[in-house]
C-alpha positions as CSV (number, residue, x, y, z in Angstrom):
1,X,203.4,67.5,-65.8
2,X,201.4,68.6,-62.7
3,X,199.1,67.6,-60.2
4,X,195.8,67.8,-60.8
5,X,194.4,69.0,-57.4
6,X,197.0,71.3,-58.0
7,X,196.0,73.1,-61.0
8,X,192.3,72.8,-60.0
9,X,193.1,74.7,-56.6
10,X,195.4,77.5,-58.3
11,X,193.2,77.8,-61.1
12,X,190.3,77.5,-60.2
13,X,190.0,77.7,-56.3
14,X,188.6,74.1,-56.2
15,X,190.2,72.4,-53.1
16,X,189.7,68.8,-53.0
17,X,187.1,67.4,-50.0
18,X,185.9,64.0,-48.9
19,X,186.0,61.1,-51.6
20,X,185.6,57.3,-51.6
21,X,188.4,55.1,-53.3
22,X,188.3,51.3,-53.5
23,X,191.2,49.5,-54.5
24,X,190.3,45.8,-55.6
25,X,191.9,42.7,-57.3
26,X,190.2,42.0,-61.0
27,X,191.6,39.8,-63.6
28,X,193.0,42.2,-66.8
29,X,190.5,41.8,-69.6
30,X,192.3,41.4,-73.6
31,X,191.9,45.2,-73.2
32,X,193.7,46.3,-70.4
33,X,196.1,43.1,-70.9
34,X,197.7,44.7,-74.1
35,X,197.6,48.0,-72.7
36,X,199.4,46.9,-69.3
37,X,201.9,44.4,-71.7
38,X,200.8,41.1,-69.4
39,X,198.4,38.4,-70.0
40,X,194.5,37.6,-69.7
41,X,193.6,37.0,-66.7
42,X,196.7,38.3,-64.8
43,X,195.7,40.1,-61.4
44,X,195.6,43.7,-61.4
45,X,194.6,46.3,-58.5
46,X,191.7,48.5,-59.4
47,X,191.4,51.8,-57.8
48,X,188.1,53.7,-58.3
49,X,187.5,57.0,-56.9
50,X,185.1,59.8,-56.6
51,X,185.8,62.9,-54.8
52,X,184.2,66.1,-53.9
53,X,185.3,70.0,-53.7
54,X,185.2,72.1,-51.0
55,X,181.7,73.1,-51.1
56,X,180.2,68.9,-51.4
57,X,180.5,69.5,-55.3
58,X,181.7,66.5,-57.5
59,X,184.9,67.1,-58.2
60,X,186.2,64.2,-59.9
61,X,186.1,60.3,-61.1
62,X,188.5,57.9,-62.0
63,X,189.1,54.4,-62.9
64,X,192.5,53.1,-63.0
65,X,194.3,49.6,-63.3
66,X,197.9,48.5,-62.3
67,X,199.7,45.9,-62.3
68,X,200.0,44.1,-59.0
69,X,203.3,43.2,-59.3
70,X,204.7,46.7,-60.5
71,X,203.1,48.7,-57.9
72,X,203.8,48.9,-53.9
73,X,202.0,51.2,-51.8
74,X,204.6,52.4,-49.0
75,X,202.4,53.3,-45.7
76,X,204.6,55.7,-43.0
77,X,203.1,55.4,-39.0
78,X,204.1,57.8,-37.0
79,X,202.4,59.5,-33.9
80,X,199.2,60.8,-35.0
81,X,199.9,60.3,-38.8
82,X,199.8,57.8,-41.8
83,X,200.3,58.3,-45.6
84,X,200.0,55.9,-48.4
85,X,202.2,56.8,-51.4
86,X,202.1,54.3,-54.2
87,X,204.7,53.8,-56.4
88,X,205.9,51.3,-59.4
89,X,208.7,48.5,-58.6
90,X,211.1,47.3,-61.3
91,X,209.2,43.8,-62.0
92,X,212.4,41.9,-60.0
93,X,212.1,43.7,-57.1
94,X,209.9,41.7,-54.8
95,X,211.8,39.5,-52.5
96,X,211.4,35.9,-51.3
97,X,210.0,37.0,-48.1
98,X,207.3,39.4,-49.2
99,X,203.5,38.8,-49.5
100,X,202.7,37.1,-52.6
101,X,206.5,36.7,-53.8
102,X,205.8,33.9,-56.1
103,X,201.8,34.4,-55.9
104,X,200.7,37.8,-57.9
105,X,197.0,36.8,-56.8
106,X,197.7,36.5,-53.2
107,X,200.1,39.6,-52.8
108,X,197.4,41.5,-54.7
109,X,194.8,40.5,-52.1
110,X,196.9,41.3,-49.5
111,X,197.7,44.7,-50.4
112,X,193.7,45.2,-50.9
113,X,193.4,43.9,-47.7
114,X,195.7,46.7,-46.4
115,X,194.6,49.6,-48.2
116,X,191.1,49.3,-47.0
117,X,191.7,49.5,-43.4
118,X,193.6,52.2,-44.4
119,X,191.1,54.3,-46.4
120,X,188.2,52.8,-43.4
121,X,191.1,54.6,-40.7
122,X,190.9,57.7,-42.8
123,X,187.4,58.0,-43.4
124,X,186.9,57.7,-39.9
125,X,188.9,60.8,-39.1
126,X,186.8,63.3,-41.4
């Protein structure tokens, strides 16, 4: 029931540094498609990260899967300033006239698409 870089900082004085994520389309394996409660083959975004402390230390690495049409990443612009929340939809939610409405595949490309230039925007900051 908390954060992770959170605890880490507070306990342990490990403050989270530079990382790399990707964020990709795969199809769900018979694994991860009874885990997730969808079918083979279904597109799902995989984020992998690996991140570093403070110091250039490994700090941490992950592997997680979602499922495309469950999860929107909201992105907020404003002078000088971006952020990229994700967050799960209800499974109705997408409307007629977003990306990949009635195409899973396509919406989850396109949301791939957008993530990366915003990950290759940050990394070019640090």
């Amino acid at each position: 029931d908390a954060s992770l870089h959170g605890v880490l900082t507070r306990r342990f004085g490990l403050r989270p540094g530079a990382g790399r994520n990707q964020i990709r389309a795969v199809a769900a394996d018979k694994t991860l498609a009874e885990l997730l409660d969808t079918q083979t083959g279904t597109p799902l975004l995989m984020l992998q990260g690996q991140g570093m402390d403070q110091h250039g230390r490994p700090l941490e690495w992950f592997t997680t899967w979602h499922r495309a049409e469950q999860l929107v990443f909201d992105v907020d612009v404003s002078m000088g300033h971006e952020s990229v929340q994700p967050r799960l939809q209800s499974p109705a939610a997408p409307t007629e006239s977003s990306p990949g409405a009635h195409d899973p595949l396509a919406r989850a490309e396109s949301l791939v698409a957008e993530l990366s230039a915003e990950l290759a925007r940050l990394r070019a900051q640090s």
